[in-house]
C-alpha positions as CSV (number, residue, x, y, z in Angstrom):
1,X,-18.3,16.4,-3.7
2,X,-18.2,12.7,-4.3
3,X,-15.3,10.7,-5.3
4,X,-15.8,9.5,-9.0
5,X,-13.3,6.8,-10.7
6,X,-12.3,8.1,-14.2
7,X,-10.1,5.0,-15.2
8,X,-9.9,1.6,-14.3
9,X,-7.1,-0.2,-15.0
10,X,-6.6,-3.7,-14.5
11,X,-3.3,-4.9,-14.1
12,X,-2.6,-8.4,-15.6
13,X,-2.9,-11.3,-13.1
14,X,-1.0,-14.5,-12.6
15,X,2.8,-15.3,-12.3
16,X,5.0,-12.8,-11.8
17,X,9.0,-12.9,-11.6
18,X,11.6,-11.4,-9.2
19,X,12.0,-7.3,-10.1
20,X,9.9,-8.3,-13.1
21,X,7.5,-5.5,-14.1
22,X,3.9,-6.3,-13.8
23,X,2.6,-4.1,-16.9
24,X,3.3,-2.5,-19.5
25,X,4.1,1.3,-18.4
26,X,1.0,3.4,-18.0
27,X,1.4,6.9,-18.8
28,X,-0.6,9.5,-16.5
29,X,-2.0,12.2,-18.5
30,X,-3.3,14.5,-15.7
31,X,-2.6,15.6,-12.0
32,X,-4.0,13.4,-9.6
33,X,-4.3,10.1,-7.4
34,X,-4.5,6.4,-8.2
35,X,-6.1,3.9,-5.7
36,X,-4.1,0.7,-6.3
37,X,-5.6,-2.5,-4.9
38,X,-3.4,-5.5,-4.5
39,X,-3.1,-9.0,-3.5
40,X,-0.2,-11.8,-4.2
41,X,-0.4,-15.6,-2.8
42,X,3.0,-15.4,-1.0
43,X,4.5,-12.7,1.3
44,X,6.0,-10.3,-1.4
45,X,7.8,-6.7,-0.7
46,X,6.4,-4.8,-3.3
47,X,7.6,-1.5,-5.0
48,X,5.8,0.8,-7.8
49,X,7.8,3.7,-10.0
50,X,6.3,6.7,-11.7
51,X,9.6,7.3,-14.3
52,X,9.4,4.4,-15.9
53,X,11.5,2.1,-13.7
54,X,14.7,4.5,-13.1
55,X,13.9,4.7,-9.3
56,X,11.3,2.1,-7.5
57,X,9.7,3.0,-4.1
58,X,8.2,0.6,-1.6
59,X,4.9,0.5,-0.8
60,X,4.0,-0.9,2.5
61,X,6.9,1.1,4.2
62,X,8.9,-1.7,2.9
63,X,7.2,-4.6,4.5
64,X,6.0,-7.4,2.2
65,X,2.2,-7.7,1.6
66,X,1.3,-10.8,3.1
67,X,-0.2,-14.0,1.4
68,X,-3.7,-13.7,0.4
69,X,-4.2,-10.3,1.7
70,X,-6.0,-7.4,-0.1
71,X,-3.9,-4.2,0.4
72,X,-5.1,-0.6,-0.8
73,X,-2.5,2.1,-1.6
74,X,-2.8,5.8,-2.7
75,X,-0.1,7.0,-5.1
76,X,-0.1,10.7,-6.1
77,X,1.2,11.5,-10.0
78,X,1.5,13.7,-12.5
79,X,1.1,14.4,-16.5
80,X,4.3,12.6,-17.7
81,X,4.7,9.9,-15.4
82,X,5.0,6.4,-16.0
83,X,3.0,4.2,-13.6
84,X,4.3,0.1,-13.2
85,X,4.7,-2.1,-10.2
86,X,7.4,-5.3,-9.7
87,X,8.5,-7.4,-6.5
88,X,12.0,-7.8,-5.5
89,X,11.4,-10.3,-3.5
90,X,13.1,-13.6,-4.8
91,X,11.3,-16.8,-6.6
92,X,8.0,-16.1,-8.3
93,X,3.9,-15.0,-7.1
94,X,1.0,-15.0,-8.6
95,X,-0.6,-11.7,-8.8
96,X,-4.5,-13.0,-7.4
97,X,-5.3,-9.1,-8.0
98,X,-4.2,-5.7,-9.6
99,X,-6.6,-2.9,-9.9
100,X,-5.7,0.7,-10.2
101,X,-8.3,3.9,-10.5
102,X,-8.1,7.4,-11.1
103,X,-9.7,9.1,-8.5
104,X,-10.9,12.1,-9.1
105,X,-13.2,14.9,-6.7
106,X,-12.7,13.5,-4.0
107,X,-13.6,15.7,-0.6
């Protein structure tokens, strides 16, 4: 069966602070997986949390996303999570892009 996107969100672009969360928490309402697409102007470690920021996890097994670069990323949830995204990295980056779908019936 073909994959279809059920929701598209986009996650606000431009600057974004040190351990600074990127959006306002979005709450999963069903089982599944979210394609995340992102892409920051300088080399940035960045980590994502599904309980509403009490424990963050590193994408990128920890390595920062490098300038300019588009990176894709699967993240697996469930009903009652909170999805949101932040950089530890110090200083500031812009955010050039943030996209995140639901994927759904996917074979």
């Amino acid at each position: 069966m073909p994959k279809s996107i059920q929701i598209a969100v986009d996650i606000p672009t431009g600057s974004k602070g040190q351990n600074v969360e990127w959006m306002t928490d979005y709450n999963v309402d069903d089982l599944g997986k979210f394609r995340c697409n992102i892409a920051v102007d300088t080399d940035s470690v960045v980590e994502y949390t599904i309980d509403s920021g009490s424990n963050w996890l590193q994408l990128n097994a920890g390595d920062a996303l490098l300038a300019k670069c588009s990176y894709g990323f699967d993240i697996y949830v469930r009903a009652g999570d909170q999805l949101n995204f932040r950089s530890p990295t110090a200083g500031s980056r812009n955010l050039l892009l943030g996209r995140l779908d639901s994927i759904k019936d996917e074979g």
